[in-house]
VEXDREN-2710 file (C-alpha; in Angstrom, 1 decimal):
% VEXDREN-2710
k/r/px/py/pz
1/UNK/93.3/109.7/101.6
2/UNK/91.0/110.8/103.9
3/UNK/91.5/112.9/107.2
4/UNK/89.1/109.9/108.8
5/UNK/91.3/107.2/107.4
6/UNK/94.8/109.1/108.7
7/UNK/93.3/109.9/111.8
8/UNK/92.5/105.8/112.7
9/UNK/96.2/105.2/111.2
10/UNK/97.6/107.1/113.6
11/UNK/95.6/106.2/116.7
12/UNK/96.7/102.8/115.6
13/UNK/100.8/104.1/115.5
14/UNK/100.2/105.4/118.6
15/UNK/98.2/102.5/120.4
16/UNK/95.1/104.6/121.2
17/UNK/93.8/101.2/121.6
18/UNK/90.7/103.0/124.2
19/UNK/89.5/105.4/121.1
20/UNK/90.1/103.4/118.2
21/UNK/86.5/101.1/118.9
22/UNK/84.5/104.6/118.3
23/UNK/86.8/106.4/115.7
24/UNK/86.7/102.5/113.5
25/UNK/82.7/102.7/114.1
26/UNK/82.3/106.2/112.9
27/UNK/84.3/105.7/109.7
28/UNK/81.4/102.8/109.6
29/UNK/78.9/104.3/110.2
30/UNK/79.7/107.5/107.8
31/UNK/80.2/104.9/104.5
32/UNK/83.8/104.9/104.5
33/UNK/85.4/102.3/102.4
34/UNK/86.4/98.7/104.2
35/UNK/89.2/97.9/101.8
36/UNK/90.5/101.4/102.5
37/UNK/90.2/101.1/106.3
38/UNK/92.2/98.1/106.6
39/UNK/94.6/98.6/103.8
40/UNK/95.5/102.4/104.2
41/UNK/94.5/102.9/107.7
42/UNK/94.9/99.6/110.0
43/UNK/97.4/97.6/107.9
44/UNK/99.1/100.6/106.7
45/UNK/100.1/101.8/110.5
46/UNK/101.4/98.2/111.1
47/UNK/103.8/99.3/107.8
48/UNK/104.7/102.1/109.7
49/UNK/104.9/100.4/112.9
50/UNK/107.5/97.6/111.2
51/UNK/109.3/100.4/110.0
52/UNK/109.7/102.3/113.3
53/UNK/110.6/99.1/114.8
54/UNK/113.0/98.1/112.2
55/UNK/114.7/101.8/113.0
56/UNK/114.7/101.2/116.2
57/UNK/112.5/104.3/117.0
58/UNK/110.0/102.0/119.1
59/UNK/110.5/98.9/120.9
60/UNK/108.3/95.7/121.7
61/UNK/105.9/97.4/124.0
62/UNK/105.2/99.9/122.1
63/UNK/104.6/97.8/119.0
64/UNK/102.2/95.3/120.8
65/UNK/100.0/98.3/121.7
66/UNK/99.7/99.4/117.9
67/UNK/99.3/95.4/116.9
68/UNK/95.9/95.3/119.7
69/UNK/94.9/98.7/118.2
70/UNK/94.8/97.2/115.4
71/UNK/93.1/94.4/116.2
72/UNK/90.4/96.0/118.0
73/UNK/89.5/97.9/114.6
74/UNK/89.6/95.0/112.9
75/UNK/87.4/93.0/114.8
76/UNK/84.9/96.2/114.1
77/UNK/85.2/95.3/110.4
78/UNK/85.6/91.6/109.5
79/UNK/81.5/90.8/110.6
80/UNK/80.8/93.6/107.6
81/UNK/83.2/91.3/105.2
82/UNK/81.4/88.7/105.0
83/UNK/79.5/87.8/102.0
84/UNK/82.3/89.9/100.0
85/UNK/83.6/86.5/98.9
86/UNK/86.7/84.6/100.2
87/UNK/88.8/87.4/101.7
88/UNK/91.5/84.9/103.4
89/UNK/95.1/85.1/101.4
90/UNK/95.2/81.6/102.9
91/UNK/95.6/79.3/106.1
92/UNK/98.7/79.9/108.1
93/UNK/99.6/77.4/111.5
94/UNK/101.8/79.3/114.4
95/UNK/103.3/78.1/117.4
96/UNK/105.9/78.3/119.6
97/UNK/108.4/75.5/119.4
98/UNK/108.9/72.6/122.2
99/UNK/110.6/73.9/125.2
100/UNK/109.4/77.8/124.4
101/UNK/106.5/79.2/126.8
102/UNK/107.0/82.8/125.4
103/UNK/104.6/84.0/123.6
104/UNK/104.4/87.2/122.8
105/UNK/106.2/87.3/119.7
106/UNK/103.7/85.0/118.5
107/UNK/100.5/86.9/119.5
108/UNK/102.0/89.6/117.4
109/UNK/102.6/87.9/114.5
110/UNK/99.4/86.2/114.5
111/UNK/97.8/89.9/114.9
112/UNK/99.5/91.4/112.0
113/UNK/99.2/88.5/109.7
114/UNK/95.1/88.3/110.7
115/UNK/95.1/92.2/109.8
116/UNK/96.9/91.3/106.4
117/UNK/93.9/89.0/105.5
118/UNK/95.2/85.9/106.5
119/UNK/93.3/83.1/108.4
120/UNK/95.8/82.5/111.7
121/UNK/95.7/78.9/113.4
122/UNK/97.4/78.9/116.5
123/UNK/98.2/76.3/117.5
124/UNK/99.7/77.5/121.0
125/UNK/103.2/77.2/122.9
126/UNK/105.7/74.4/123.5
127/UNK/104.8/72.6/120.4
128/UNK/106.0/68.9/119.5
129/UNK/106.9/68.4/115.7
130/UNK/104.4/65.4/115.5
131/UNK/101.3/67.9/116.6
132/UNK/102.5/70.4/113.9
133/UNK/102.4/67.4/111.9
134/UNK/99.4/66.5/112.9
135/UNK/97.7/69.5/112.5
136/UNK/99.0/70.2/109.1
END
């Protein structure tokens, strides 16, 4: 692995989410691989992130900062993906359900499953089972 590619991994760990837009735009710009800047570098922090959480080393706060890290690199990267072929690992509908306005848990989830290559339909908070029907 590259020093490049563990550098943006762990300005995504720690939430540099103010540096990650030029470091992600370097890497670009100097040729590096896309597959190996979101595998190893953006989804691999989230893998380290989950971990970290998991162990209880990190908490919420700090794991939403890593997810819109993420995210901002990402968004640097998916415009180059396309005409790669079909990237999306498929269609995935998330919402909160009726009587839950929280949604933080969801913006996260819908950030990490987006970095893993999946195409995220939210369908927002407080959600009835007939428009999750309906949408489905």
């Amino acid at each position: 692995m590259t020093d490049r590619i563990a550098s943006i991994r762990k300005a995504v760990v720690d939430g540099k989410h103010a540096e990650i837009e030029t470091m992600v735009q370097e890497a670009i710009d100097d040729k590096t691989d896309l597959d190996a800047l979101i595998n190893e570098a953006l989804i691999g922090a989230m893998d380290i992130v989950g971990k970290k959480f998991a162990a209880n080393e990190i908490f919420v706060p700090e794991m939403i900062a890593s997810a819109v890290t993420m995210k901002k690199g990402l968004a640097l990267i998916k415009p180059l993906l396309t005409g790669k072929g079909p990237q999306s690992k498929g269609v995935i509908l998330i919402g909160t359900v009726k009587g839950d306005i929280h949604d933080i848990g969801k913006n996260l989830v819908t950030i990490m499953l987006e970095g893993a290559g999946f195409n995220v339909l939210d369908l927002g908070v407080d959600l009835s089972v007939e428009k999750l029907i309906s949408k489905v």
